[in-house]
Phi, psi and omega in degrees: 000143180230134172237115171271126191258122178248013189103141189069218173267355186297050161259160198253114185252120181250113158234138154079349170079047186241142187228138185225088168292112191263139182044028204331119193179030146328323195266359165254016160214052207286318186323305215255349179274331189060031175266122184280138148296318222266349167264350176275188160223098177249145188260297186252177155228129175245141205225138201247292165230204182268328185317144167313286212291345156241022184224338202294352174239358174335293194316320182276347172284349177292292168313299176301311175242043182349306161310359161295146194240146207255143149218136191178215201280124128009296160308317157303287179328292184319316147322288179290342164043033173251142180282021146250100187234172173199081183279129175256169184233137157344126167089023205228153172237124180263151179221125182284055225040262166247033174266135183234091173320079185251140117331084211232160171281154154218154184270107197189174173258175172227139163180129152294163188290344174253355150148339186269148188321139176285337211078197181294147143310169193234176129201176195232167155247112196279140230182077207234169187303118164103335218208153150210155214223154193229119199246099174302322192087178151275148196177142141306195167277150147216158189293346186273351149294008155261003170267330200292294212312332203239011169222002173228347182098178194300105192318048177339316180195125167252150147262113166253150174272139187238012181281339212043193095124322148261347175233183171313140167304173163289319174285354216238311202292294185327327174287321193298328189311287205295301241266316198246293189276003172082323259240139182241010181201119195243164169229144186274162168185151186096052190215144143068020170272330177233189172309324220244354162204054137294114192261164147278138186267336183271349165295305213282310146348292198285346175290337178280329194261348182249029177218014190027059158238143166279138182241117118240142177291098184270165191249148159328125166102328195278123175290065204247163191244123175229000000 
């Protein structure tokens, strides 16, 4: 699986030569990732809540590639109201070839920008032979992440939001790595897009380096391999 970080909760997950855009919001820092929509092939959308800062380019990734499949809450489909949906519920999974999609809670709100409700928030578990990669959502700390490691198997790698002040702290994210998922390799996310969740890196680092978890702070456009 290669996972590209385009900002935020955005990221492009490629398996199998199946493509998955998660929280789509690409276009507000397109300058510095050089991510085109119009040069892709996007298959799915995976949708975590409702906030503007995750929703905000679906309708043009929809427009372009209609053939896409929207996946998320019920309430979320039901919105967007494309006819390739596939809505999920806590306890519910979509399935990509041998790839497996579970749905997990997070702590957190959902509301689109013009008012309407979202449903619950989400996160997911990419759930694929050998490896499962844990995509959080935006979220506090919660106890039910000490259950994933132990009803999906070992967390090979999570993405957390590491901003605070709407998610977890660097530190707070560092206690759910160690402490609840087991996990030994985290990708930061949610960080430095606007003022109000800027971090320090060299701060955020050492909360991770004092839990022996690897943290990286990935830059837009930057590219990883699991």
């Amino acid at each position: 699986m290669k996972i590209k970080f385009l900002g935020q909760n955005c990221f492009l997950f490629t398996y199998n030569g199946k493509t998955i855009l998660s929280d789509p919001f690409y276009n507000f820092q397109k300058d510095k990732s050089g991510f085109d929509i119009s040069t892709q092939k996007i298959d799915y959308v995976l949708i975590t809540h409702a906030h503007g800062d995750h929703i905000a380019d679906v309708k043009e990734v929809l427009e372009k590639y209609p053939e896409a499949v929207v996946i998320g809450q019920p309430e979320i489909c039901g919105y967007f109201k494309h006819p390739n949906s596939n809505d999920l519920n806590f306890g519910g999974s979509a399935k990509i070839d041998d790839l497996k999609i579970s749905m997990v809670p997070a702590s957190h709100t959902s509301l689109f920008p013009d008012g309407t409700y979202g449903g619950e928030p989400c996160g997911y578990i990419f759930r694929f032979p050998e490896k499962n990669v844990y995509l959080s959502g935006d979220t506090g700390v919660i106890s039910d992440m000490e259950l994933f490691p132990k009803l999906f198997g070992n967390i090979d790698l999570a993405i957390l939001p590491i901003g605070s002040h709407y998610t977890m702290c660097p530190r707070k994210a560092a206690f759910a790595a160690a402490e609840l998922l087991k996990t030994k390799k985290v990708i930061g996310c949610h960080f430095d897009t606007f003022p109000a969740i800027k971090i320090n890196h060299e701060n955020a680092l050492q909360h991770f380096n004092n839990k022996n978890v690897a943290l990286t702070l990935p830059k837009l456009g930057e590219e990883f391999e699991i």
